[in-house]
ROMARRO-43115 format. One record per residue (C-alpha): y, x, z. Coordinates in Angstrom, 1 decimal, padded with zeros to 4 digits. Last residue first. Layout:
! residues N
{{Y; X; Z}}
...
END
This chain:
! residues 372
{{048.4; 054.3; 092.2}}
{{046.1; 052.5; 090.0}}
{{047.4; 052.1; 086.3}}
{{048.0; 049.1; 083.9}}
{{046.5; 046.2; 086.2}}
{{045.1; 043.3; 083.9}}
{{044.8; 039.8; 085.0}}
{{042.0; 038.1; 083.2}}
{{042.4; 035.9; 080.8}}
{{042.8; 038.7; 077.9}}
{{039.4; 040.3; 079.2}}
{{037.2; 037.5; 079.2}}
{{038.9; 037.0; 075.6}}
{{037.0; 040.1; 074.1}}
{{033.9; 040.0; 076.6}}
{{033.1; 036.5; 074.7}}
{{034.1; 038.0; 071.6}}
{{031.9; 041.1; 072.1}}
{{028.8; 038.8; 073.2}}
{{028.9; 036.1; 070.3}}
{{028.9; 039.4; 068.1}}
{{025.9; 040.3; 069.4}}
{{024.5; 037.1; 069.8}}
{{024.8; 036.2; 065.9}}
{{023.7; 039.9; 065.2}}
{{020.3; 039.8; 067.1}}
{{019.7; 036.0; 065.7}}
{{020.6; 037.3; 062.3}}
{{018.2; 039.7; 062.4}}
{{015.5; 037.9; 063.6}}
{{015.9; 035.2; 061.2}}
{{016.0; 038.0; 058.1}}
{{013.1; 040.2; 059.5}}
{{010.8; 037.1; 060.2}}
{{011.9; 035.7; 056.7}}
{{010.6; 039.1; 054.9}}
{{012.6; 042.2; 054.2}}
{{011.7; 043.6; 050.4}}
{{010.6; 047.5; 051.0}}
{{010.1; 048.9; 047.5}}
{{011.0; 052.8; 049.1}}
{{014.0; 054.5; 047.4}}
{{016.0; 051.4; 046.3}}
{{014.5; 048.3; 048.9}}
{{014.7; 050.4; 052.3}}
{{018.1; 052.0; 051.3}}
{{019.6; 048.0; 051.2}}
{{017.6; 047.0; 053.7}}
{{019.0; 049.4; 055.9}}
{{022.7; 049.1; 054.3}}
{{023.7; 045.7; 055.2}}
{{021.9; 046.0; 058.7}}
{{024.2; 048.7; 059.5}}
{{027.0; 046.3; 059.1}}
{{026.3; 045.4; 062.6}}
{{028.5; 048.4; 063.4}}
{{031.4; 045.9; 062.5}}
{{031.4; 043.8; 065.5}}
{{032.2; 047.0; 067.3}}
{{035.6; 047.5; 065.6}}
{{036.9; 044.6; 066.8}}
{{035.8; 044.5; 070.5}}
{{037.1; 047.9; 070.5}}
{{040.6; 047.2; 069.2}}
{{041.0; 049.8; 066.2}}
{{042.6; 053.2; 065.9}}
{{040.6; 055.0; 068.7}}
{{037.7; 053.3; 068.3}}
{{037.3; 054.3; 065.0}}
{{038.4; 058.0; 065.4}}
{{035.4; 058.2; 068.0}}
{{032.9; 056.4; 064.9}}
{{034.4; 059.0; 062.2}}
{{033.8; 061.9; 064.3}}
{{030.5; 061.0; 065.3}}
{{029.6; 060.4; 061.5}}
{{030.9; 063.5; 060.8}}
{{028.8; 065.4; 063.5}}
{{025.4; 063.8; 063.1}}
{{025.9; 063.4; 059.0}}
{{025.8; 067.5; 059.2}}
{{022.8; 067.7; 060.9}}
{{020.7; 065.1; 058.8}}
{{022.1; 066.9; 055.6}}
{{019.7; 069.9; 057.2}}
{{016.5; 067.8; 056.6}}
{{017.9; 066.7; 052.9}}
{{018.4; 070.4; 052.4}}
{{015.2; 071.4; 053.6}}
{{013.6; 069.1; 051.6}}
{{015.2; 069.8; 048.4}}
{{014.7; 073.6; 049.1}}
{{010.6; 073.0; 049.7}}
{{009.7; 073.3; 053.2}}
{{007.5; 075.4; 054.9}}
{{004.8; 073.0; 056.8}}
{{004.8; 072.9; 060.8}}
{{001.6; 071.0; 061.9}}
{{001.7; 066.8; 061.9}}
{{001.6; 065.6; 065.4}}
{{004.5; 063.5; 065.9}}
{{004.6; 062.4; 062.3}}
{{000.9; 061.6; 062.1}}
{{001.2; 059.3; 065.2}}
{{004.0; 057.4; 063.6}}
{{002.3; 057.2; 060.3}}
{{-001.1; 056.3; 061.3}}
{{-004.4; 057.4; 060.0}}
{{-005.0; 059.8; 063.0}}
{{-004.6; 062.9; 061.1}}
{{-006.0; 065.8; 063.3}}
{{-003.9; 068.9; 064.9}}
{{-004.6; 071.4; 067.1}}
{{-003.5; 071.4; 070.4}}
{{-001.8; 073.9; 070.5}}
{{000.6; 073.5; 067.8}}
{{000.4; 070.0; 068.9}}
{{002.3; 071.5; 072.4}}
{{004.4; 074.4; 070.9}}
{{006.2; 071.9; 068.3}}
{{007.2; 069.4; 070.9}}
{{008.7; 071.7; 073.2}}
{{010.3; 073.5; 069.9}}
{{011.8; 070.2; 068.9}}
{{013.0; 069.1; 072.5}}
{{014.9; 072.8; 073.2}}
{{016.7; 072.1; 069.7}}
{{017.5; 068.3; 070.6}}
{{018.2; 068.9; 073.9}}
{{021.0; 071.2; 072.7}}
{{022.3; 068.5; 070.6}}
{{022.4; 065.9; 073.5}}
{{024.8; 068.9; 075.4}}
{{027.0; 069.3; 072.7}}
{{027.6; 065.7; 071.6}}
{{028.1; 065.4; 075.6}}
{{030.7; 068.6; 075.6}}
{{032.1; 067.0; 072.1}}
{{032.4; 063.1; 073.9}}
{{034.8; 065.0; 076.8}}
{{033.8; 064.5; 080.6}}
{{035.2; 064.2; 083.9}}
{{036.2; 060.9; 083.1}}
{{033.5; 060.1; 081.2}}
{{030.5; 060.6; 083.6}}
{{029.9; 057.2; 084.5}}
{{030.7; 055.4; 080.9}}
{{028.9; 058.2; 079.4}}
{{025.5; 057.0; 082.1}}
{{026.3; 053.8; 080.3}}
{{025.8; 054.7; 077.4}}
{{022.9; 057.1; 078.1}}
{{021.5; 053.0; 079.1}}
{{022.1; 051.7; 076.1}}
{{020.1; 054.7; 074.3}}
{{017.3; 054.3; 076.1}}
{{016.8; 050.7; 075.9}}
{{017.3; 050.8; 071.8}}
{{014.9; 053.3; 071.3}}
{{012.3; 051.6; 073.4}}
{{013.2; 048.3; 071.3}}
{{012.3; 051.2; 068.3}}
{{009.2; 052.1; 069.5}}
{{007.8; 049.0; 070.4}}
{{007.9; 048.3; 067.0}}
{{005.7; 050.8; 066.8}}
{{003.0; 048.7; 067.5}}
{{002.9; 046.5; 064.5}}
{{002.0; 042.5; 065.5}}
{{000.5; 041.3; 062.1}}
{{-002.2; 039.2; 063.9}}
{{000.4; 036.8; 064.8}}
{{000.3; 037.0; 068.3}}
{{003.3; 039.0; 068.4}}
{{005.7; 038.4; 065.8}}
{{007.5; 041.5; 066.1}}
{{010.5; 039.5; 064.1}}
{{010.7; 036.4; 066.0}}
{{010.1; 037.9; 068.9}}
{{013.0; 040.4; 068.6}}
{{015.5; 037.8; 067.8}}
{{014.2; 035.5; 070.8}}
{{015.4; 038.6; 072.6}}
{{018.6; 038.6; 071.1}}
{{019.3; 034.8; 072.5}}
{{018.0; 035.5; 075.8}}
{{020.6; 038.7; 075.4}}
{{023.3; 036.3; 074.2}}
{{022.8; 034.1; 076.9}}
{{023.0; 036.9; 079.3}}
{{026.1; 037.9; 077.8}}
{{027.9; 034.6; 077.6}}
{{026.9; 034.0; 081.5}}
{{029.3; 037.1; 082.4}}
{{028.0; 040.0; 084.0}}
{{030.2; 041.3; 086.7}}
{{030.4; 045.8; 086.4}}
{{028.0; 047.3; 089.6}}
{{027.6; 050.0; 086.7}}
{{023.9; 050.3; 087.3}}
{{023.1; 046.7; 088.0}}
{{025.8; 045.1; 086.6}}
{{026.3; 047.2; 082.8}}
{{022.3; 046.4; 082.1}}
{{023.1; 043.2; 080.7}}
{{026.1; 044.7; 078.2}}
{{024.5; 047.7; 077.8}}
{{021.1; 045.9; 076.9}}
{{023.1; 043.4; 074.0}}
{{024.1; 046.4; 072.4}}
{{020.9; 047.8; 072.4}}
{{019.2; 045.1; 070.6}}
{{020.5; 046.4; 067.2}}
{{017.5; 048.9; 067.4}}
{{015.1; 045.7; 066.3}}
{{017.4; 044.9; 063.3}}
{{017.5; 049.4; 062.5}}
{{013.6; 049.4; 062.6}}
{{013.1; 045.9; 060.7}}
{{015.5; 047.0; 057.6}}
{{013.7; 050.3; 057.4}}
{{010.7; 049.2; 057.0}}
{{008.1; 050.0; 059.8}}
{{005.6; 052.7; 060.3}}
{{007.2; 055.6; 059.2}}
{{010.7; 054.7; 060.9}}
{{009.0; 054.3; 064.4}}
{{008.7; 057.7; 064.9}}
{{012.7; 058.0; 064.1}}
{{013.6; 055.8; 066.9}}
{{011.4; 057.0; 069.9}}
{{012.1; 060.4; 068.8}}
{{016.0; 059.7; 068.9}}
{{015.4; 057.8; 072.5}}
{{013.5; 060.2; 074.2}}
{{016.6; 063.0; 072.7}}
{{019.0; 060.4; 073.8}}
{{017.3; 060.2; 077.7}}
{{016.9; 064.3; 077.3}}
{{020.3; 064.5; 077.3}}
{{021.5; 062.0; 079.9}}
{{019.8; 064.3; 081.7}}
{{021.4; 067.6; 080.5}}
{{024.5; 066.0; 081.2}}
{{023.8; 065.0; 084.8}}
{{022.6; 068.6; 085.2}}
{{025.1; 070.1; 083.5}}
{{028.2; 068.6; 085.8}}
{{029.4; 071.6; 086.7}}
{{030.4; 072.4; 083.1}}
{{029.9; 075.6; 081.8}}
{{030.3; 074.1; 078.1}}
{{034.5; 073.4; 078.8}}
{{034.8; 077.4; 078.2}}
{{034.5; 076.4; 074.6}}
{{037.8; 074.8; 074.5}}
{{038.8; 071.2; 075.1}}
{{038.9; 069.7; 071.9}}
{{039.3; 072.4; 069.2}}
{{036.7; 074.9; 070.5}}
{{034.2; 071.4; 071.1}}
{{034.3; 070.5; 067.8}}
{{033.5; 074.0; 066.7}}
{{031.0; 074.8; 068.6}}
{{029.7; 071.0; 067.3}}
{{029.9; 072.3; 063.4}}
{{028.3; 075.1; 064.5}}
{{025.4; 073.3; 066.0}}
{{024.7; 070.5; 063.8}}
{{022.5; 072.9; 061.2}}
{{020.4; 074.1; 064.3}}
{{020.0; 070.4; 065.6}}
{{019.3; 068.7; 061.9}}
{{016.5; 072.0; 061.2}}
{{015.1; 071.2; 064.6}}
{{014.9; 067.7; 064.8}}
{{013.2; 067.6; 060.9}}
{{010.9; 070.1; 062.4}}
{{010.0; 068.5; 065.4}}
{{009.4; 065.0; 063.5}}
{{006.6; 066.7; 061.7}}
{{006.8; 066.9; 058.1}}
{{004.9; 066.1; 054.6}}
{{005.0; 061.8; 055.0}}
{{008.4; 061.7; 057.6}}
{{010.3; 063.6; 054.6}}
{{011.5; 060.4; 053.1}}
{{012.0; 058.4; 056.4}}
{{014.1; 061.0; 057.7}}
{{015.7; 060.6; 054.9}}
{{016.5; 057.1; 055.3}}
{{017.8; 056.8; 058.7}}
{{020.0; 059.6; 057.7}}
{{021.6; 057.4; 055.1}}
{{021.7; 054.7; 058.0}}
{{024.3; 057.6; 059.8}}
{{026.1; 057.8; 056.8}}
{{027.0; 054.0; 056.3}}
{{027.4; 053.4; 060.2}}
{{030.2; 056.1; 059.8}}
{{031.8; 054.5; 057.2}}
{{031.8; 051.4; 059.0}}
{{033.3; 052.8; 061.8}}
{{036.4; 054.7; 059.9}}
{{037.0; 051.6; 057.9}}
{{037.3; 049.4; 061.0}}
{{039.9; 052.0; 062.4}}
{{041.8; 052.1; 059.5}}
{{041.9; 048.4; 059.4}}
{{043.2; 048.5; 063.2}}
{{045.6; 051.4; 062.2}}
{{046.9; 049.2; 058.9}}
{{047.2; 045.9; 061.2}}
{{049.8; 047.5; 063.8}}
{{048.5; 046.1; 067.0}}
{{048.6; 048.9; 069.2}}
{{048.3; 048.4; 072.9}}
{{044.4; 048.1; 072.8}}
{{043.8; 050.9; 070.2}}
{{046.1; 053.0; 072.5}}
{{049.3; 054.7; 071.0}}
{{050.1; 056.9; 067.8}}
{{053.7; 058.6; 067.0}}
{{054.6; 059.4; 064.0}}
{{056.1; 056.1; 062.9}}
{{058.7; 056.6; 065.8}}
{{059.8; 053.3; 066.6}}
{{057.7; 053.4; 070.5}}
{{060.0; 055.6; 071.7}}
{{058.0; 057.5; 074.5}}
{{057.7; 056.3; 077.7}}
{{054.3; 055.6; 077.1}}
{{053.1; 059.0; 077.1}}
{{051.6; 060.7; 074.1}}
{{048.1; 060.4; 073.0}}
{{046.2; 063.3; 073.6}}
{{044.1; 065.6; 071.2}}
{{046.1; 068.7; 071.6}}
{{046.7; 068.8; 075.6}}
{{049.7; 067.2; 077.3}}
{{051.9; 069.5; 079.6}}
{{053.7; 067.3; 082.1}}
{{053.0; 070.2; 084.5}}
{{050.5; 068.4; 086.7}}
{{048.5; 066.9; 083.7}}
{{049.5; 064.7; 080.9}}
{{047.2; 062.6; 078.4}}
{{043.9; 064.0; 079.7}}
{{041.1; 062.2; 077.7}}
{{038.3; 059.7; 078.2}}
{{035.4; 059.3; 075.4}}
{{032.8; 056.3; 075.8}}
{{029.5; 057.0; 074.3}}
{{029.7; 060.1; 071.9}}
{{026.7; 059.3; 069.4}}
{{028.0; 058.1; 070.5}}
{{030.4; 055.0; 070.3}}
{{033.7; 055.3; 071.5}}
{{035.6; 053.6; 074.0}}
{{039.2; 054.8; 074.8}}
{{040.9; 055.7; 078.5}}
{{043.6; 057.9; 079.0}}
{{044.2; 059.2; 082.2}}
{{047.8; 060.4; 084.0}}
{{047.9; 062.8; 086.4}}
{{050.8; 063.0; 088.8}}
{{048.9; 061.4; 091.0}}
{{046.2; 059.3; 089.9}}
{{047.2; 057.3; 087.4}}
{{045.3; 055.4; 085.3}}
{{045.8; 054.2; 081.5}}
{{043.9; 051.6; 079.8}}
END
């Protein structure tokens, strides 16, 4: 969608986070457009070089390019899922941060040089960004603490939620209308999460709560991007959420390294509180791999929703929950059970019901191309 205000012209494109939604200056005052714009719509629209707006574009090879992009990126980003899971028995979860946040942040200066120039870091909106900041790191902690406790495949089912929470949470804090089909297909996830927490059961694990905390968090520093996109670039946010991530882990490590530290029997706990412990070379290098899967899978998920439709490409995150049980079975002889599979598929089912619903909402409805 394109607004103008002025003689400035806005691009908007939805993208996934670890970037949130990303909004870039297509022409400014001058008429001068910056290196990662789209170009204007007067444009001839026959040149093959030329790209446009995933919603304008219906060319099938960009949408499938787009759909490959995202589910590449949901394939690296699970591979992270799992080893942080394979170095959550010798390590604290500070350390793994750490290592990940000081191995992402070159690659992000880098990101951020390229996009909108380094100068773009001295934003005077830090202090929104640097909240919406800590709300990821919460939410990162949250996630990857549940990990030790849980298979794989129930973590990343149970984190699926938070699609379902941006869309029900958009009204309140957006003031955005909430259609019916959303709230029915958050009722319906949430009888997805029940089914698989099984409370009651006498099974009921307790970090499960962890990951649906995960999952709130993180939809709403989605919506906070929506907020601050305009004014905003996804590499300044990446930025910002990275540098929470270093100041986080050494917060964290300080206070149990002063606290002293004594195994509580269970994994979560342990991996919060476990002491610093010099890593061997294979651990450190899966530890840093974590870093460098942050920035490429962010770059594959933005150029996904760039290329493709959004409501398309989003369907296809769900895909995560091919590979969790997938890398949950091969490297640690976790075998989902029929809670896991129901629950699942009822978090997927209204998930997808959702987008679709939101997808031909948005077709009936009259559009307006730019606000004068």
């Amino acid at each position: 969608m394109r607004l103008r205000t002025g003689s400035t012209v806005l691009t908007f494109t939805r993208r996934n986070i670890a970037g949130g939604y990303f909004f870039g200056r297509t022409t400014g005052p001058t008429g001068r457009r910056d290196k990662r714009s789209r170009p204007a719509p007067t444009q001839d629209r026959t040149d093959p070089k030329i790209s446009y707006d995933s919603h304008t574009d219906t060319m099938p090879n960009r949408t499938l390019l787009g759909i490959l992009c995202l589910c590449l990126g949901v394939l690296v980003f699970s591979i992270q899922d799992a080893l942080i899971k394979a170095v959550a028995g010798t390590y604290p979860v500070s350390e793994a941060l750490l290592i990940r946040a000081m191995v992402a942040l070159p690659i992000l200066l880098v990101m951020v040089h390229r996009d909108v120039g380094l100068a773009a870091l001295a934003s005077p909106n830090w202090r929104f960004l640097a909240t919406r900041s800590s709300i990821l790191f919460i939410s990162y902690c949250a996630y990857y603490l549940a990990i030790p406790a849980l298979p794989i495949a129930d973590a990343a089912a149970l984190f699926f939620l938070a699609p379902l929470l941006i869309m029900t949470m958009a009204g309140p804090y957006l003031g955005e209308r909430v259609p019916w089909q959303s709230l029915a297909a958050g009722a319906v996830g949430l009888l997805g999460v029940i089914v698989m927490v099984s409370p009651g059961a006498g099974i009921f694990e307790w970090a499960a709560l962890l990951s649906l905390v995960s999952a709130f968090l993180y939809g709403f520093s989605q919506l906070m991007a929506r907020k601050i996109g305009v004014a905003e670039s996804a590499t300044t946010m990446a930025f910002y959420q990275n540098a929470a991530y270093l100041i986080g882990a050494v917060a964290i490590s300080a206070i149990f390294s002063a606290t002293g530290f004594h195994k509580t029997g269970h994994p979560s706990l342990d991996f919060l509180m476990r002491p610093w412990v010099w890593p061997s070379l294979g651990d450190f290098l899966m530890m840093g791999a974590c870093g460098v899967i942050a920035a490429v899978g962010m770059v594959l998920l933005g150029q996904a929703y760039r290329l493709a439709p959004a409501n398309k490409a989003a369907t296809f995150e769900y895909t995560g929950l091919l590979w969790a049980p997938l890398w949950g079975f091969l490297f640690f002889a976790e075998i989902p059970d029929s809670g896991t599979v129901v629950g699942a598929l009822l978090i997927v089912g209204a998930g997808i019901f959702a987008l679709n619903a939101g997808a031909r909402a948005r077709q009936a409805a009259p559009a307006s191309a730019a606000i004068d």
